[in-house]
C-alpha positions, 0 to 999 in steps of 0.5 A: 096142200097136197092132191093124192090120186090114188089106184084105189080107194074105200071110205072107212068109218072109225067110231069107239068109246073115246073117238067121235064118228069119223069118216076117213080115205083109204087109199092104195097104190099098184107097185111097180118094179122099183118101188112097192106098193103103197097107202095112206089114211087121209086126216079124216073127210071134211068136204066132198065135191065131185068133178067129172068121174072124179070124187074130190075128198079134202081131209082136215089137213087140207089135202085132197084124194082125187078117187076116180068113181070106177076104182072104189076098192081095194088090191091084195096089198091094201085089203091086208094092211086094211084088216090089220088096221081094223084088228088093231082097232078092236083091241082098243074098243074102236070099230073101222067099218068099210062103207059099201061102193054105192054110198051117196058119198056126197051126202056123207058129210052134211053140208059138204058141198056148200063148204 
């Protein structure tokens, strides 16, 4: 298992003809001088817990983004890569839509906390 705590973060829905509703973390990282910028889309959102200020997001691969409360969004490098994600989607009749900051997000995923 793998544990991400990411600078920011959204939650993204993907729903299209052939892809069944799916919930999944974008997350984003600041660059530093030696190293740039980052992301990663976790496997999808199959449990949701919540720590202190932290949401726990464990995706089907088993890992988990720990997303601070107070950094829901993104940075210039995440927002790019994000809509060109959702540009390519349309081309295949898939729609990414991101969910807005005052989700219940422990109530996204039905049965989430008693998983």
């Amino acid at each position: 298992m793998n544990e991400y705590t990411p600078h920011k973060w959204l939650v993204i829905e993907i729903k299209g003809k052939e892809f069944p509703l799916t919930y999944k973390v974008f997350a984003s990282w600041h660059g530093g001088y030696l190293d740039g910028n980052s992301w990663k889309l976790n496997s999808g959102i199959k449990k949701i817990t919540k720590e202190g200020d932290f949401y726990l997001f464990t995706g089907h691969s088993e890992s988990v983004y720990a997303c601070h409360e107070k950094c829901y969004g993104s940075h210039m490098y995440g927002h790019g890569v994000l809509n060109a994600i959702i540009q390519k989607a349309k081309e295949g009749d898939v729609t990414i839509q991101v969910l807005p900051e005052n989700q219940n997000w422990l109530d996204l995923i039905p049965l989430s906390s008693a998983s």
